[in-house]
C-alpha positions as CSV (number, residue, x, y, z in Angstrom):
1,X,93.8,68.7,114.2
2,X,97.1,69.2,115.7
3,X,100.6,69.6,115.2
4,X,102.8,71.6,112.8
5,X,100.9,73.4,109.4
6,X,104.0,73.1,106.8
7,X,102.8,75.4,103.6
8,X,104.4,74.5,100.6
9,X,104.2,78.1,98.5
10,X,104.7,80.4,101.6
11,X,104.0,83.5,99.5
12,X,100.7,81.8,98.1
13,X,97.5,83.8,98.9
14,X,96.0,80.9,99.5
15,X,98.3,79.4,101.5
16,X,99.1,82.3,103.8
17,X,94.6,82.6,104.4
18,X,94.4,79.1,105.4
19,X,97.6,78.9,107.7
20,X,95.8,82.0,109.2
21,X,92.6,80.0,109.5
22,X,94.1,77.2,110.8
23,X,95.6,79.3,114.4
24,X,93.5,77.5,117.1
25,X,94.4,76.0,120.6
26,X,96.4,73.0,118.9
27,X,97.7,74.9,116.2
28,X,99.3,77.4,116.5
29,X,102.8,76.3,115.0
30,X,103.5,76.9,111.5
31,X,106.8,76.7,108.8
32,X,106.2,78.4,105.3
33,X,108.5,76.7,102.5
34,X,109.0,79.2,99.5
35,X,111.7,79.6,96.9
36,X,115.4,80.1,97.9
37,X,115.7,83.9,98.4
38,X,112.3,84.6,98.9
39,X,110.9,87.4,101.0
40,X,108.4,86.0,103.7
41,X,108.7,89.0,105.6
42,X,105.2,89.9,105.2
43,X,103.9,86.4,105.6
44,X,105.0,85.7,108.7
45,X,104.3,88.9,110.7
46,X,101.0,87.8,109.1
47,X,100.4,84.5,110.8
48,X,102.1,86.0,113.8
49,X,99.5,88.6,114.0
50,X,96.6,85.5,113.7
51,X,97.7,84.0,116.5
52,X,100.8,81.8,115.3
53,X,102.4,80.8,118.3
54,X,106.2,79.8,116.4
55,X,106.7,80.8,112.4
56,X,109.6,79.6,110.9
57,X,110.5,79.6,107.3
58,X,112.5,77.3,105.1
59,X,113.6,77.2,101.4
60,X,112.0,74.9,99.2
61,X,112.0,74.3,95.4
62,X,109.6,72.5,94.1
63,X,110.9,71.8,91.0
64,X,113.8,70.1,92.3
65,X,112.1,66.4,92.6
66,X,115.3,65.0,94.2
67,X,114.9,67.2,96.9
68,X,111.8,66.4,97.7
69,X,112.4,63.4,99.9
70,X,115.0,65.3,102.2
71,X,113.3,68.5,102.6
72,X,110.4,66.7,104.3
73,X,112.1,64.6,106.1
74,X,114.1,67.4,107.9
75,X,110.7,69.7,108.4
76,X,109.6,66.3,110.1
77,X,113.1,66.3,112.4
78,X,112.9,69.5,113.1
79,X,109.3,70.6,113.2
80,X,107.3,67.3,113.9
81,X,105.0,66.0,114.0
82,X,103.2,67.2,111.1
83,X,99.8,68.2,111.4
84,X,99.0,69.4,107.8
85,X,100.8,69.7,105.2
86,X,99.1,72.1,102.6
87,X,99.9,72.2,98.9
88,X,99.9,75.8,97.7
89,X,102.8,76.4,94.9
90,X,102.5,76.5,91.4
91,X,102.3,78.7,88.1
92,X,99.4,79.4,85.6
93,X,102.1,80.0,82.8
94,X,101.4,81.6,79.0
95,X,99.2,79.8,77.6
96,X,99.8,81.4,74.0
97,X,103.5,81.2,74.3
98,X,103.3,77.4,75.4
99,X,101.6,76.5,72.6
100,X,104.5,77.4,70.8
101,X,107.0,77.1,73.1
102,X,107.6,73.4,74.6
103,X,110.2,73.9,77.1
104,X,107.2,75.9,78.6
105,X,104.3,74.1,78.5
106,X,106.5,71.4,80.0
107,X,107.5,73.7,82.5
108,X,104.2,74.3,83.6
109,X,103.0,70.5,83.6
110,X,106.2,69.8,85.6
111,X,105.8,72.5,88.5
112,X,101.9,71.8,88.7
113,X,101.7,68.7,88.2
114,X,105.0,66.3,88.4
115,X,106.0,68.2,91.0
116,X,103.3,68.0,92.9
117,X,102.9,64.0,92.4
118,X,106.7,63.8,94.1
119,X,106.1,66.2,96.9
120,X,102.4,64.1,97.6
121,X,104.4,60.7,96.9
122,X,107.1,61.5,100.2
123,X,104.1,63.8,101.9
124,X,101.9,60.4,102.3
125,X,104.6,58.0,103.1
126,X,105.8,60.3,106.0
127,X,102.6,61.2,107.3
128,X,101.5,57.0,107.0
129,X,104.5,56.4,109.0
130,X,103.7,59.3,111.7
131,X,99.8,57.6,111.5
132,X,98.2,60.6,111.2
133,X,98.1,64.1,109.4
134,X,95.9,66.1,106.4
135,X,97.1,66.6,102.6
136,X,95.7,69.9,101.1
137,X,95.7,70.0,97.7
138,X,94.9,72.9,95.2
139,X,93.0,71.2,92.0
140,X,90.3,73.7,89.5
141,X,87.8,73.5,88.1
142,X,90.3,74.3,84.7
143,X,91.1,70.2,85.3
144,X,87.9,69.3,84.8
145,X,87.1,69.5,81.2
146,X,90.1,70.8,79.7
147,X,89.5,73.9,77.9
148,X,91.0,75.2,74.5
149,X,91.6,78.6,76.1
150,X,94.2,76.8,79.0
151,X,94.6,73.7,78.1
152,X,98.1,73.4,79.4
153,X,97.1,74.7,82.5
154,X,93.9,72.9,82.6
155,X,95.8,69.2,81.5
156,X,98.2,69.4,84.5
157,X,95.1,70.3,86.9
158,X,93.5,67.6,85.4
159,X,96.2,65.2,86.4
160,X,96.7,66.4,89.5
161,X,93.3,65.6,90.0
162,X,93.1,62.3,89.2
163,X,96.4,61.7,90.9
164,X,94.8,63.1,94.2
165,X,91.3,61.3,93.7
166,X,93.0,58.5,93.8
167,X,95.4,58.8,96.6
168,X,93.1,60.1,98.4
169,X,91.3,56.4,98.0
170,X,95.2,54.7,99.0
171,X,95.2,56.6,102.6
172,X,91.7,55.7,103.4
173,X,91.7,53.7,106.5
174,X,95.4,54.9,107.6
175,X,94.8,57.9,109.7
176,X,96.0,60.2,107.0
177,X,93.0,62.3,105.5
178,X,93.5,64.6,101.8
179,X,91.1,66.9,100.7
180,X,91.2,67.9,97.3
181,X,90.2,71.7,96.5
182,X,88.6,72.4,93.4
183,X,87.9,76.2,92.7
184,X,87.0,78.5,90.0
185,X,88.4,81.5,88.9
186,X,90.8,82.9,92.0
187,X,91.0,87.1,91.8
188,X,94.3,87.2,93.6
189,X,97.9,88.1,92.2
190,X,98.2,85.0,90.3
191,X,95.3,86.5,88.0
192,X,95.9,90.6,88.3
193,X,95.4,92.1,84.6
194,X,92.5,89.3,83.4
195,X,88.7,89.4,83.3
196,X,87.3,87.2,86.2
197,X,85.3,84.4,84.8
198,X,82.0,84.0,86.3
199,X,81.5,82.3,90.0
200,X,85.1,84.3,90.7
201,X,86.1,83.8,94.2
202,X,88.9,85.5,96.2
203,X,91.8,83.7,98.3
204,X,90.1,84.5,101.2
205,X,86.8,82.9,100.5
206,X,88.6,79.8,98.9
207,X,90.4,79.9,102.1
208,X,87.6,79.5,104.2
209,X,86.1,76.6,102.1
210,X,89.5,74.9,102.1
211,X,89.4,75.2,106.8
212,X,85.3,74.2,106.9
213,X,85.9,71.2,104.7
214,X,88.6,70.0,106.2
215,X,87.6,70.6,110.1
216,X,84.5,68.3,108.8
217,X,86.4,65.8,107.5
218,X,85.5,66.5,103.6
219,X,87.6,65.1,100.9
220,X,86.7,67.5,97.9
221,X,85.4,70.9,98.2
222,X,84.8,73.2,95.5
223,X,84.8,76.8,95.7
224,X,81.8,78.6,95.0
225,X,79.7,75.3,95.9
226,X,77.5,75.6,92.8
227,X,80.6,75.3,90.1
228,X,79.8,71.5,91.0
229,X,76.8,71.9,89.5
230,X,77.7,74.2,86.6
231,X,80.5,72.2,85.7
232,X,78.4,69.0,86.0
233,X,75.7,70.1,82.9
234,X,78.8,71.6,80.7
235,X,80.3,67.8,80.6
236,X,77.4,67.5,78.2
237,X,77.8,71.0,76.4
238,X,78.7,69.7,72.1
239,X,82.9,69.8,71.8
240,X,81.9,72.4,68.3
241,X,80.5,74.9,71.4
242,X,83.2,73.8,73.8
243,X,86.3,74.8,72.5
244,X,85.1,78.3,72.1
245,X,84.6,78.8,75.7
246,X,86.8,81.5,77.4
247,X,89.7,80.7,80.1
């Protein structure tokens, strides 16, 4: 890998570990996109204490889907070529008040997963035209049987996923590579104030996951390893049992 790491979600947990992961020989350039008046402060003495050779910042809101097109287009001008491209914003939301609420829950779907599909829409076109680069993507396990406990949440994960899988399938053979990210329960500040779920993992160790899969070439990692397998024997578990699990 080479070139410049653009993180979309500069304050992200998990964006900021694997930026810092990524710091090598031919990496060592790196431009973290956050919201308009965001502090990224921290995050960049960060990466510049890794190793980060140049950190830049730049705003970026991903809700604004018209925006999209431009903003990449001018990291491109200005920071090119683009190495990876990792994306790390999004919300978990209230799940109680969106069931209430619409203009929530449609907030959430939007920034986690419309959002996403037009920022990975202009991502891949401008990477295809460069003829090379990686697409990180943040699925969970939450998208893949929706739960009654998030299903809001869980329903735009679940898009994105399928969304991913199959672009994933689209850039195969075009020198652009995305690996889809599929973890558990993340203890971070995303998360602060609720009870970990079982197989919990921290941004660090998703972090690590994220860099080994995708120095090997991996198109889906999930993070523990074995929520593949838990999550492949509770596809059968009865819907009555189901919709009583926990978030």
């Amino acid at each position: 890998m080479s070139g410049t790491v653009l993180v979309l979600g500069g304050r992200s947990e998990i964006g900021l570990a694997v930026a810092k992961r990524l710091v090598s020989g031919d990496i060592r350039r790196f431009v973290l996109a956050a919201r308009p008046g965001a502090d990224l402060a921290a995050e960049v003495a960060a990466l510049r204490e890794a190793g980060a050779e140049t950190v830049k910042t730049a705003e970026f809101d991903a809700d604004d889907l018209a925006e999209h097109g431009p903003f990449l287009e001018k990291m491109a001008a200005e920071h090119g070529p683009l190495g990876v491209i990792v994306l790390a914003f999004g919300i978990l939301g209230d799940q109680a008040r969106a069931e209430t609420d619409a203009a929530h829950a449609a907030a959430i779907v939007h920034t986690d997963y419309v959002a996403q599909v037009g920022v990975l829409t202009h991502a891949a076109n401008l990477l295809r035209a460069q003829g090379h680069g990686s697409l990180v993507v943040f699925s969970s396990v939450a998208g893949v049987r929706v739960r009654r406990a998030n299903y809001v949440y869980g329903s735009a994960k679940a898009g994105l996923d399928g969304f991913a899988s199959g672009l994933a399938d689209a850039l195969h053979g075009s020198g652009v590579r995305l690996l889809l990210v599929r973890p558990g329960f993340v203890i971070g500040r995303m998360t602060e104030g609720m009870t970990p779920a079982p197989f919990s993992s921290t941004p660090d160790q998703v972090a690590d996951a994220t860099v080994a899969a995708l120095r090997r070439g991996r198109g889906v990692v999930w993070v523990p390893g074995i929520l593949r397998t838990v999550f492949f024997g509770m596809r059968f578990l009865p819907r009555a049992i189901w919709r009583r699990m926990p978030r």
